[in-house]
N, C-alpha and C positions, 0 to 999 in steps of 0.2 A: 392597441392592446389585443394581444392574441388570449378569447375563452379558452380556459382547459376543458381538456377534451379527454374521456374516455371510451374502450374497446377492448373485448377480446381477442388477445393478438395469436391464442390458438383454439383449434377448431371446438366448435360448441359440443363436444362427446366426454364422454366417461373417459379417462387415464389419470395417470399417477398423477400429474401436475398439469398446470394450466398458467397462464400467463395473461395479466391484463398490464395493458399498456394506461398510463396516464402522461398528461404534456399540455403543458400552459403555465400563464404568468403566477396563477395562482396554486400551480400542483402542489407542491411543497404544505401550505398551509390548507388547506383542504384532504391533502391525505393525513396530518396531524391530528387533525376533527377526529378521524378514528384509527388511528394508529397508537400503538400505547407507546410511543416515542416522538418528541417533541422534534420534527427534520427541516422546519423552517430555518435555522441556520445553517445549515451545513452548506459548505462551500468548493467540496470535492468530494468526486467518484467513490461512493460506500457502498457497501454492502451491509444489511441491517434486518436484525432476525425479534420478530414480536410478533403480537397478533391486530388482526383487527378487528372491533367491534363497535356497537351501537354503543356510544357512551352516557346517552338519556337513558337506555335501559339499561346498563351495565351488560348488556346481553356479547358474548365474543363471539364471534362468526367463523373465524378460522387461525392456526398459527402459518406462521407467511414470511418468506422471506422479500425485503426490497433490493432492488439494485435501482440505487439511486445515482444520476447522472447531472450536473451542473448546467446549465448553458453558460456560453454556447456551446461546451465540447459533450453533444449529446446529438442524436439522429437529429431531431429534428430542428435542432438550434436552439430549444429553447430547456429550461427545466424539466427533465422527463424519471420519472419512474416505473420504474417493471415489477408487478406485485406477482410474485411466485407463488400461488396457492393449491391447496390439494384441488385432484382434477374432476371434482362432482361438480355438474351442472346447475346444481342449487348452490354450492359455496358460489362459486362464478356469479353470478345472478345476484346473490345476497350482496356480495361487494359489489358490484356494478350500482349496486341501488342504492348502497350508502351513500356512493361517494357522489353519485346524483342528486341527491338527497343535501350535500354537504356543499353543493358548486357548482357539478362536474356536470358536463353534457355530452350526450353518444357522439362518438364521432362519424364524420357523412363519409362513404367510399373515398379509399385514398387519401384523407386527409392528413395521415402522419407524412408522409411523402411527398405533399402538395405542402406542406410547412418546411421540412429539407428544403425544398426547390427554392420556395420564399425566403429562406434564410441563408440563400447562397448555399446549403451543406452539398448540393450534389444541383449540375445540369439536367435538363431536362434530359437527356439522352442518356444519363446514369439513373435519373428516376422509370423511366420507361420499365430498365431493364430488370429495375425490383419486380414490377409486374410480369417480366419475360420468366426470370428466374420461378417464379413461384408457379409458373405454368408448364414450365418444360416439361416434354415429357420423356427426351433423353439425354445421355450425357452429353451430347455435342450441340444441342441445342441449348443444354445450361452454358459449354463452356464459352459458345458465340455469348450471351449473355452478360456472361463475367466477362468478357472484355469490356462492355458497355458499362457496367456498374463501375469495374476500376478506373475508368475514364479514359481508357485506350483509345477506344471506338471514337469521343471527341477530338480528340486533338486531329485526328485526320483530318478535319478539316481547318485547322491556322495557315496551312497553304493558302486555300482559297480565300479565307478571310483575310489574311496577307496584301494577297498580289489582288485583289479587287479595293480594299481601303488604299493600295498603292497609285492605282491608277485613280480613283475616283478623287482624292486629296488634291492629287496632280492639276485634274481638271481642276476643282473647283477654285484652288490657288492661283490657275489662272486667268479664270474668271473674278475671283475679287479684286485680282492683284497687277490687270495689264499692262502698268505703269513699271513692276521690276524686270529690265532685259535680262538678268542673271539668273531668272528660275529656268527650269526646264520647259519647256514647250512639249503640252500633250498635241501631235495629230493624228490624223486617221487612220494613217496606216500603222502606227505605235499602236494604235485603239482593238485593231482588227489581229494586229497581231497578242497582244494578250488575252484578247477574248477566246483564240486560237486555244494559246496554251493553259489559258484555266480552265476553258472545257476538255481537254485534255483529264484534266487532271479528275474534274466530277462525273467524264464518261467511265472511266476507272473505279471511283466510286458506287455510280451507279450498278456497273456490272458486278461488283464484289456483294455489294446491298443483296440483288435478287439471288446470286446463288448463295448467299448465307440464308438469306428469309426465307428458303427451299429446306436448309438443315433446322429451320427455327420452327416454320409452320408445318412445313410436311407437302405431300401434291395429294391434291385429288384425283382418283386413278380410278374411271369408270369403266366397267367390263360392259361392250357392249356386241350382239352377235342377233342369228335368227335363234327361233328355239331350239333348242334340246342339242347344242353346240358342244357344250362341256362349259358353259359361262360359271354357274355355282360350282362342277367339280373344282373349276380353274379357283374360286373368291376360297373355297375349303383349303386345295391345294398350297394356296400363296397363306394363309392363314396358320395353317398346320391340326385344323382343328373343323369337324364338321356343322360348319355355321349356318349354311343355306343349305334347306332341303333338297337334298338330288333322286330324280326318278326319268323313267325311259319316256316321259308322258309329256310332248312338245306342251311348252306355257305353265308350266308348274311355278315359275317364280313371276307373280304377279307383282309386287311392290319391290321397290328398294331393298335391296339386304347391303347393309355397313359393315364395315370390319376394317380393324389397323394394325397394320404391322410395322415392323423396323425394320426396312433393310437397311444393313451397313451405315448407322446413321441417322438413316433419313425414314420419316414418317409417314406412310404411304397409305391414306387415307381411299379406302376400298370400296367400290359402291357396285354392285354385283345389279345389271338393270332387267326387267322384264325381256323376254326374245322379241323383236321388233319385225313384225309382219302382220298382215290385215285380218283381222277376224271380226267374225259377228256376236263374239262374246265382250257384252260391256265392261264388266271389269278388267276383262285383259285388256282390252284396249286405253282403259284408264293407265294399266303398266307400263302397257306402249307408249303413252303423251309423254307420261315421268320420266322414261327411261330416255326421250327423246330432247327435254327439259336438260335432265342429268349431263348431259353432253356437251351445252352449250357451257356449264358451270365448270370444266371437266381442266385439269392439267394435260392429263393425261389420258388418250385413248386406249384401250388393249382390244383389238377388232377380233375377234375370234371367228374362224370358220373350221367348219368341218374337214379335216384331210383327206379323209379315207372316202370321200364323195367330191365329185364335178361341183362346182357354183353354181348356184339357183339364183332366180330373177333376183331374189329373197337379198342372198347375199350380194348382186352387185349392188341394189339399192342402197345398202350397207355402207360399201365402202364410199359409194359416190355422197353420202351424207357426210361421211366424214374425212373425205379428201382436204379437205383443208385446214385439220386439226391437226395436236401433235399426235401421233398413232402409231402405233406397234401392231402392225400383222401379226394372228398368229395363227397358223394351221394344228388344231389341235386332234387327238384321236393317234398321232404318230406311230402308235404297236398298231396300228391296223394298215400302215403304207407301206408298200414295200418298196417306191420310188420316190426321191426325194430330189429338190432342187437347192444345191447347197446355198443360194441364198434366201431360203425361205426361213423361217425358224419354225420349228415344229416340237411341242409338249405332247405329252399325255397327262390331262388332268386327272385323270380317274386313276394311275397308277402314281400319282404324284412327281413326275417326270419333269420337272419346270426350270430346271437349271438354264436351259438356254434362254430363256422367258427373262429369269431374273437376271442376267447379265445383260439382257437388251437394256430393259428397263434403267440399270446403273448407266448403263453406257446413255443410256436419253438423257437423263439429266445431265448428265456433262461435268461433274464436280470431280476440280484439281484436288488432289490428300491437303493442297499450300489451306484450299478455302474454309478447312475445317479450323487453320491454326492462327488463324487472323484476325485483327478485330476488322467489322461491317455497319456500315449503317444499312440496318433489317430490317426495319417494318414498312408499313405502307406510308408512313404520315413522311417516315424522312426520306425515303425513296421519292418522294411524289413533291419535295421539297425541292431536294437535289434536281428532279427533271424542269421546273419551274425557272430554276437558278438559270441553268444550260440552256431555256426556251426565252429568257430576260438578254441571256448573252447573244442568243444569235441576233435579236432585236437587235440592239446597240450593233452588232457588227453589218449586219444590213442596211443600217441605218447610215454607219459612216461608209460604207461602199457609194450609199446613193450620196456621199457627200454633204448631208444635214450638217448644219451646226454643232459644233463641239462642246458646247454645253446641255443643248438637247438630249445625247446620248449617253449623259449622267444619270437622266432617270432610267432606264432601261438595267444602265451597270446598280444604281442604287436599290430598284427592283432586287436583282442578283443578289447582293449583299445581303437585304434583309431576310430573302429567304433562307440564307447560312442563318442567320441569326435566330429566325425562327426556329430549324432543326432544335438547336442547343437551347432555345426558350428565353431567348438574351433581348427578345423584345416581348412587350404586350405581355410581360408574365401573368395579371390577373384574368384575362380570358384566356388563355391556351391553360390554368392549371383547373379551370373548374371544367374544359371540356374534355382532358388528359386524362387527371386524376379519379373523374368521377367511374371509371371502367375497373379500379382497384377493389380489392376486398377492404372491409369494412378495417379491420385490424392494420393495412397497412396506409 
């Protein structure tokens, strides 16, 4: 028996209208308790205009429209209504309390979504992307999403699921089965050979995964240089807007300064850090740790140096910190050079000159126009899934090179398999939805 469950399914402020979600065995007869309409019978999708009140005190609370929905053909599988009421915080609150009052209990993070999932109505990989959805923060980062919610993004994987239930049946048939000469015969080099080609097919995924999770999440892109480089003109510059304090006075930007922009796309998460050289002022040097911290968390480097000056000890320490990062050089100060080496790039932050800057930048990430129009497995859970899969396969395929037994490297492919199955949520569904679900807003 699934309790009904209540929530506000829009945000707790002042507007026209508001929305509370209800859903469980008992909805129906518990929003009857105060509804001036008896809706325990109804056996299809209505629409239903009355009010609701306290009906011990005869006191009305609000007039309200229902959209009442059947199970299972409702979100979450089961009996669900959507009480339309005006959008003051105390009508909200006044229903919420009746129908608590009447049965009904709050619902915990993600619980309408984590009932979908239980009820068969959506994969976990379409529930994920309810959570994507309501988070984006641009249009191509919704639209990777709605691949996921319509269930595009799963089916890319019934290949793998496919040709791994293919081979692993094989085996075990003939292992139960040694006595029929007319089945096929799985061996090793059959074994090596599909393990070949379904990793084939989840390196592909993989790759598609992280340059979509690049248009989903966005890069963390840290400016880092000595002082008085042009670091904040540059974080103002790429911004369009005077975010970080700029002055002629080396160490002015002591802390982190944030800022995010859209390039074409993609969300580039801006962290503008302290100038990074020795001093005997304690706070600056707190700047210096963070902005040194900053780095290691970092997508992306932007190393700024001065143009219109030679390198200082200052600056080689710089780059050699971050030689093995992904980095973008940039010689900045460019109206003050009058020599240039066509393969440097060179801005002027202060006059807002960055075009060359922001095509590096596009050109680092590396993303095809194709990657924008495809569905991706994007997050880190199915990314990290998918590498699991590919890391169980080479097992099995190591395994039968060194010649092991042919039933032995069933667990290795079964490994495989389940972590497909995990992506999708098609094993273990009661732990993976209370550790999934609980990261939802309350209403969904």
């Amino acid at each position: 028996m699934f309790e009904t469950i209540v929530a506000l399914a829009t945000p707790p402020m002042k507007s026209a209208l508001a929305i509370i979600r209800v859903s469980g065995d008992d909805c129906f007869a518990i929003i009857s308790k105060c509804f001036s309409k008896d809706i325990t019978n109804i056996q299809e999708r209505t629409l239903l205009v009355g009010y609701i009140a306290n009906k011990i005190t005869n006191q009305k609370i609000d007039e309200v429209v229902l959209a009442i929905y059947k199970g299972p053909k409702s979100f979450t599988g089961e009996d669900l209504v959507e009480i339309i009421c005006h959008g003051s915080s105390l009508i909200s609150q006044q229903i919420l309390d009746i129908l608590i009052e009447n049965g009904a209990r709050m619902a915990t993070n993600g619980e309408y979504s984590s009932r979908a999932f239980i009820h068969q109505k959506v994969d976990l990989v379409q529930a994920e992307a309810i959570n994507d959805i309501i988070n984006a923060t641009t249009k191509e980062a919704k639209d990777i999403s709605m691949f996921s919610l319509q269930g595009k993004t799963s089916t890319l994987l019934n290949p793998v699921k496919t040709r791994l239930a293919d081979i692993i049946s094989l085996i075990e048939v003939n292992i139960d089965y040694p006595e029929y000469e007319d089945i096929e015969q799985a061996n090793k080099q059959q074994i090596i050979t599909i393990c070949d080609e379904i990793n084939q097919m989840i390196e592909k995924l993989i790759d598609d995964g992280e340059k979509a999770k690049i248009i989903k999440d966005g890069l963390k892109v840290a400016i880092v240089g000595k002082p008085n480089v042009g670091k904040s003109s540059l974080l103002n510059a790429l911004m369009g807007e005077e975010k970080a304090i700029v002055t002629d006075i080396a160490g002015t930007t002591r802390d982190i300064v944030e800022g995010d922009i859209n390039l074409n796309g993609i969300v580039l998460h801006l962290l503008d850090t302290a100038g990074i050289r020795e001093s005997n002022d304690v706070v600056e040097n707190i700047g210096v740790n963070k902005a040194k911290e900053t780095l290691e968390k970092a997508d992306l480097v932007l190393v700024v140096l001065d143009g219109a000056n030679n390198l200082t000890n200052e600056d080689d320490e710089i780059l050699k910190m971050t030689e093995k990062l992904n980095r973008i050089i940039i010689y900045n100060k460019a109206d003050k050079i009058s020599s240039k080496n066509k393969d440097n790039i060179y801005i002027s932050a202060l006059n807002k000159d960055i075009n060359p800057l922001v095509k590096e930048i596009y050109k680092n990430i590396g993303l095809e126009e194709q990657t924008f129009k495809q569905p991706a497995l994007a997050n880190t859970r199915q990314i990290g899934l998918l590498k699991q899969a590919r890391s169980s396969l080479n097992k099995a395929k190591e395994d039968a090179s060194n010649d092991l037994p042919v039933e032995l490297l069933s667990v290795n492919l079964m490994d495989a398999y389940n972590a497909i199955l995990d992506i999708l949520g098609e094993r273990n569904k009661a732990d993976l939805s209370k550790e999934i679900f609980s990261r939802f807003c309350v209403g969904k």
